[in-house]
C-alpha positions, 0 to 999 in steps of 0.5 A, spaced: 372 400 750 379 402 746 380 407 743 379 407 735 386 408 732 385 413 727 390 415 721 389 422 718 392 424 711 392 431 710 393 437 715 390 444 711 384 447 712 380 441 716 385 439 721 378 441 725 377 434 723 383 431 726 383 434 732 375 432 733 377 425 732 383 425 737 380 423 744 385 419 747 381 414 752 374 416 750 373 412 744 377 414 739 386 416 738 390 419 732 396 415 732 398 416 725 399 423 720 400 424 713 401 430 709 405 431 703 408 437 706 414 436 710 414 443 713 405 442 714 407 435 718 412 437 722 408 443 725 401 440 726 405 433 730 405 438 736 398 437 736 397 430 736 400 424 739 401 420 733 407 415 733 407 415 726 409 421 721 409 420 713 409 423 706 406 418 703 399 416 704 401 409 701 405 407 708 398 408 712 394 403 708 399 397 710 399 399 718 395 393 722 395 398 728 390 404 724 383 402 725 380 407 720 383 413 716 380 420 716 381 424 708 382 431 708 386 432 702 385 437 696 378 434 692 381 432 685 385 427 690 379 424 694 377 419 688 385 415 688 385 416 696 378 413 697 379 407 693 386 406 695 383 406 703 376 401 700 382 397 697 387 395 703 380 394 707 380 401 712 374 404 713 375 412 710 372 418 712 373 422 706 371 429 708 366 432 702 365 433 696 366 425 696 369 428 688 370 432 683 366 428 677 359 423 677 363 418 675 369 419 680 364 419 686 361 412 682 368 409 682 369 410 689 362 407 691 363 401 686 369 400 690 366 401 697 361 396 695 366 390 691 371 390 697 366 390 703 369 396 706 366 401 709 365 408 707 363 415 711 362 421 707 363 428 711 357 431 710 358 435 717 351 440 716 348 434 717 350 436 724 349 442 724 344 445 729 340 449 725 340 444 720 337 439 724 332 444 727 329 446 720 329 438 719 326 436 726 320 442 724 319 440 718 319 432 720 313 434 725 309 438 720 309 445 722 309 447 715 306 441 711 308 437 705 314 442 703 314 444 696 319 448 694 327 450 698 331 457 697 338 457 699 342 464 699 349 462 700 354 469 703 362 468 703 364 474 705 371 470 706 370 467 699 376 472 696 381 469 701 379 461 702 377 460 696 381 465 691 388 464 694 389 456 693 387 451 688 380 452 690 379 457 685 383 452 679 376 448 676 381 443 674 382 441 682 375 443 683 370 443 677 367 449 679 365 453 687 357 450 685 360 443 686 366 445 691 362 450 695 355 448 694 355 441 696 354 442 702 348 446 702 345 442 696 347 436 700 342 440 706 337 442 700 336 434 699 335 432 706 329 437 707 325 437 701 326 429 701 329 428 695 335 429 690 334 433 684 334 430 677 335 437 672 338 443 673 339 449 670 345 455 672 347 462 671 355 465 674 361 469 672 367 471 675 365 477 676 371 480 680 376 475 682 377 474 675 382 481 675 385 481 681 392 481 682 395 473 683 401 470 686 406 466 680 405 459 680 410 456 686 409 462 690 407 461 697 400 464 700 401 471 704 403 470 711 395 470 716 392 469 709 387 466 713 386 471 719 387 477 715 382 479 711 382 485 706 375 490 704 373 491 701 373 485 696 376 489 690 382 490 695 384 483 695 390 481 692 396 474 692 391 471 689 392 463 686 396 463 679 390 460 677 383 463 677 378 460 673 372 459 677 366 462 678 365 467 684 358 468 684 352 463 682 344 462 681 342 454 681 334 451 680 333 445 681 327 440 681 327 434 685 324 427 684 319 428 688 316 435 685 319 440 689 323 446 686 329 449 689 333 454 687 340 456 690 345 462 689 352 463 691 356 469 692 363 470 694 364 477 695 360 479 700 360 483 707 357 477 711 358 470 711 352 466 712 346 461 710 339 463 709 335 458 708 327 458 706 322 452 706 315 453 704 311 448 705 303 447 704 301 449 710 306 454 711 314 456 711 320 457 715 326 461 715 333 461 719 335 468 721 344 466 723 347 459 722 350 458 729 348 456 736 344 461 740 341 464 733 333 463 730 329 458 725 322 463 725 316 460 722 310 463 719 303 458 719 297 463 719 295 468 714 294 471 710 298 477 712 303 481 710 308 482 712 310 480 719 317 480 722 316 476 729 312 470 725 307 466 729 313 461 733 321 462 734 325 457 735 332 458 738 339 454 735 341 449 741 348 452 745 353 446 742 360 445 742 366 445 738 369 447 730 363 448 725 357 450 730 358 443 734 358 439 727 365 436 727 364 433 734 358 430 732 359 427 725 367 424 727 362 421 733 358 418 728 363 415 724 367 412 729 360 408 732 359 406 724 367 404 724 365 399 730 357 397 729 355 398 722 348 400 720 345 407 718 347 413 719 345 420 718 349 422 713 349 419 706 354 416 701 348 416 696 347 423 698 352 424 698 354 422 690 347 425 688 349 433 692 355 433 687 352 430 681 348 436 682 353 441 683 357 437 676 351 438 672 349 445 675 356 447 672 356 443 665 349 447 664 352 454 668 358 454 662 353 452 657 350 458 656 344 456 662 342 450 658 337 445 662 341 438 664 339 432 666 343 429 674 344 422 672 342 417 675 345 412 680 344 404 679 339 401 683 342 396 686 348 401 689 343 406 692 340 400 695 347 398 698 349 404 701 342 405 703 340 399 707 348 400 711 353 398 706 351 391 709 
């Protein structure tokens, strides 16, 4: 079998990404990076083997020699780029959220369906090991017909990875309860087995929104992502733009009853996912997110409380960037790349996490007034769904 050869446009944050795809001889090879930063593209080079060096993505999509391109390019970009690889016909990773609108994630499936070329969204939690664990304990009934989901989301880094760049401009993002939280409501979907139709949201900037920033055209500190100021009040050089918010409460209701609620705050002390499902036979709630750590259940009773639940399982050991996710999901992709068919993420899902996440913002700005999700066609869902085929 030869290698997938792989184009990459965009070297920031997720060139975790990159790196996973870069197997020489077990499937898959970057042979080709973009970035629009000469210095960023010239220092990441050394990392690769790639024959090809480019500013301009544009000289990617006419390369006979690039089997797929992996996107890792800001979010208010993911839209143009997505359409432009769907349109010259390469098959697109585009790592989430697929966009930063409703409509902007419609075009890029509308464009995926009119020109027949495959689309991978990068949903990499869905390879988590806690993730698949609490849906593998869900799936075989421990708690019964799940009914309602809580997701306590703590950033402790927020200040740093999300108030230093553009993550903190709503213009580049609409907002960290789309930017940040589609992963999770991404998850949230995939456990309760349902998308959410109406949402209402609460947040604020509450202390970002003070702190010192750089003047625009300013580079990021030096180590900016390796040292970390504390408390949260301490932070400074933060974006010349901050407007978006730095703590939020989400609730959502599914299609299928069951209610959800999401909270997300960026100036904690940990950084951590806490979820529970509670379903009609019990509940489950995982204690740290990575290898090695615990999903506890509790389905006798009733009790008060007790804090070793009637059965413990244990995260599985795993290996590489994102506890594992980024080697599994890139070996994914490259298998849906040569065959085709399902696969364990969603473009649909995908659409639906951001849609929730955009009308959780719209409501959270609009005083917490109620909002309908819109709904997807139909007939696109039904694409996507049966494998793009």
């Amino acid at each position: 079998m030869e290698d997938l050869r792989i184009g990459v446009i965009g070297l920031g944050l997720r060139t975790s990404l990159a790196l996973a795809a870069h197997r020489p001889g077990k499937g898959s090879v970057v042979t080709a990076l973009c970035d629009s930063d000469p210095a960023v593209l010239k220092r990441q080079a050394g990392r690769f083997e790639a024959e090809y060096l480019t500013e301009d993505y544009r000289e990617l999509l006419d390369r006979p020699d690039l089997d797929a391109i992996v996107v890792n390019t800001p979010d208010d970009t993911h839209e143009r780029l997505a359409i432009d690889c769907l349109e010259a016909g390469k098959p697109v990773y585009l790592e989430k959220p697929m966009a930063i609108t409703v409509e902007g994630c419609d075009n890029i499936l509308r464009a995926a369906r009119r020109t027949g070329t495959k689309l991978y969204v990068g949903h990499n939690m869905r390879h988590m090991g806690v993730v698949r664990l609490m849906r593998d304990i869900i799936r075989k009934g421990v708690i019964g017909e799940p009914k309602t989901v809580w997701v306590r989301h703590f950033v402790s880094y927020g200040g740093d990875y999300y108030f230093k760049d553009w993550h903190a401009d709503r213009t580049r993002t609409t907002g960290l309860l789309l930017q940040k939280a589609a992963h999770d409501l991404d998850v949230i979907h995939w456990l309760a087995g349902g998308y959410t139709t109406r949402v209402n949201a609460f947040g604020d900037l509450m202390v970002y929104g003070d702190l010192p920033r750089r003047e625009p055209g300013t580079p990021r500190p030096e180590g900016w992502l390796k040292d970390f100021d504390w408390p949260p009040t301490a932070r400074r050089d933060l974006h010349h733009v901050v407007d978006v918010e730095d703590v939020s409460v989400m609730n959502m209701r599914l299609d299928n009853g069951v209610i959800a609620a999401y909270q997300q705050c960026h100036f904690t002390p940990d950084y951590v996912r806490n979820y529970t499902v509670i379903g009609t036979e019990g509940r489950l709630e995982n204690f740290g997110d990575g290898p090695g750590d615990t999903v506890k259940v509790w389905n006798t009773g009733p009790a008060g409380y007790r804090g070793e639940g009637d059965i413990t399982y244990k995260v599985p050991a795993a290996q590489g960037s994102h506890g594992g996710a980024d080697p599994e999901i890139l070996a994914e992709f490259c298998r849906f790349v040569r065959d085709g068919g399902v696969t364990d993420t969603s473009p649909v899902a995908a659409r639906m996490s951001v849609a929730a996440g955009y009308m959780a913002t719209m409501s959270l700005r609009d005083g917490g007034m109620p909002y309908d999700v819109p709904a997807l066609d139909p007939e696109l869902a039904a694409y996507f769904d049966n494998g793009q085929r």
